[in-house]
N, C-alpha and C positions, 0 to 999 in steps of 0.2 A: 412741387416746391417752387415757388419764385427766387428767380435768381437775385441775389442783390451783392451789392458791395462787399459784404463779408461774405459770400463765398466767392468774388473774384479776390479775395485778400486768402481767400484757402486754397486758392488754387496755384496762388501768387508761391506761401509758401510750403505748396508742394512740392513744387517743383526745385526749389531751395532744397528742403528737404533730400530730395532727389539729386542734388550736386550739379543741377542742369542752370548752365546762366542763364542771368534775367539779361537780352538785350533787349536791346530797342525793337528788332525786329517783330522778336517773339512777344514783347510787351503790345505792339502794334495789332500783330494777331490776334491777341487774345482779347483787346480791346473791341476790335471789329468785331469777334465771333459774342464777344460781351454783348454790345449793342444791338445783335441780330437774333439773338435769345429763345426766339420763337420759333426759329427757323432753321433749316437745314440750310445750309449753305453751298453754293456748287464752288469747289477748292477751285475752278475756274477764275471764279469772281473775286474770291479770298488772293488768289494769286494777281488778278490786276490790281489789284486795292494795293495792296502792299510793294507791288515792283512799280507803282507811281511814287510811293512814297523811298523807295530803295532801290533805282535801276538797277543796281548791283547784284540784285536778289535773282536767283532762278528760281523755274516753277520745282525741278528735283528740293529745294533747299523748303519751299512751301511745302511740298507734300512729307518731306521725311520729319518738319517739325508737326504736322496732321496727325503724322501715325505715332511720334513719341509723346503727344497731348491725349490721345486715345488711349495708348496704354496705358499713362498716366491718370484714366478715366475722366480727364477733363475736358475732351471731345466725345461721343460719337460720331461714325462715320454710317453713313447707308448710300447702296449704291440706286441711285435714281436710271429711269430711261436715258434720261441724257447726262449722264455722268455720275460721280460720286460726288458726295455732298457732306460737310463737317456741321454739326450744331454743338455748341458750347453747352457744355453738360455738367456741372460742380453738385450735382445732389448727393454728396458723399454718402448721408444717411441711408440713401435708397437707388444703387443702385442698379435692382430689378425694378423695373416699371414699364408703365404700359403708355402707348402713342396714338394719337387721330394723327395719322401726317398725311398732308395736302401735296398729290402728287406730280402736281402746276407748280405752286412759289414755293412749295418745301413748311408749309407755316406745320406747327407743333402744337398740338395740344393734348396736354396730359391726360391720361387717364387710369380710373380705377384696375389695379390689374383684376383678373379674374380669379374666384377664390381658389387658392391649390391646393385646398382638399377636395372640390372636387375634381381637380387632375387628378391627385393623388390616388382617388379611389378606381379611378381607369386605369390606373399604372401599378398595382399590385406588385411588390418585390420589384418593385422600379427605384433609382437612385436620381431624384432631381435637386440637380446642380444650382442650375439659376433658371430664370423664366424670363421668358421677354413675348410679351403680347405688343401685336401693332395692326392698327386699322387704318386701311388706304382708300385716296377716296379723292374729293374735291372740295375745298374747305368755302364758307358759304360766299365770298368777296369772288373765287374764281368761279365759281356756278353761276353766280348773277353778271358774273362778263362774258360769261359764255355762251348762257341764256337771252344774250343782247338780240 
């Protein structure tokens, strides 16, 4: 699904929903994580972006509003080699889905999940919950830098 305007206004109020204030801060966050959409984000970078914009800001106050946008399913998180990493994720309709992630800049691209009948039919008297396919790899911009 492509992210657009209306689902950062469903995320907006979700969270409303949720009784969790809208500041500035977490408006700023969600903004950034908006505009990088494609990507996994290292909470590193998520946390300079925002404590230029808020000295005030710690990185504990960055990561615990990470994990309450995630439960709120309006992040995922994955933990990369060099850190963990947040991508803005609002697909409420389809929360099971499948990933190419680029495991250099974190870039995201969707993909078809795989059919779960034929999971299903390997898992006989099996109970599947949710599914999550993901393929890791190097997406084609860092192959051809690296290939330099």
């Amino acid at each position: 699904m492509v992210q657009t305007e209306e689902t950062y206004n469903q995320a907006i109020e979700l969270l409303k929903n949720d009784n969790v204030r809208i500041t500035k801060q977490r408006t700023s966050m969600l903004d950034y994580l908006f505009n990088k959409r494609d990507y996994y984000v290292p909470i590193t970078e998520i946390d300079h972006k925002l404590r230029q914009e808020y000295s005030r800001m710690s990185y504990e106050t960055v990561y615990r509003n990470v994990e309450m946008l995630e439960e709120l399913h309006v992040v995922e998180t994955r933990m990369f080699n060099n850190g963990l990493r947040a991508k803005y994720q609002c697909d409420f309709d389809n929360l099971n889905h499948s990933h190419f992630i680029c495991e250099n800049c974190g870039r995201v691209v969707e993909l078809a999940a795989p059919a779960i009948k034929e999971v299903e039919k390997k898992l006989p008297n099996f109970q599947i919950d949710s599914q999550h396919y993901e393929v890791m790899g190097l997406c084609d911009k860092c192959l051809k830098q690296q290939n330099k």
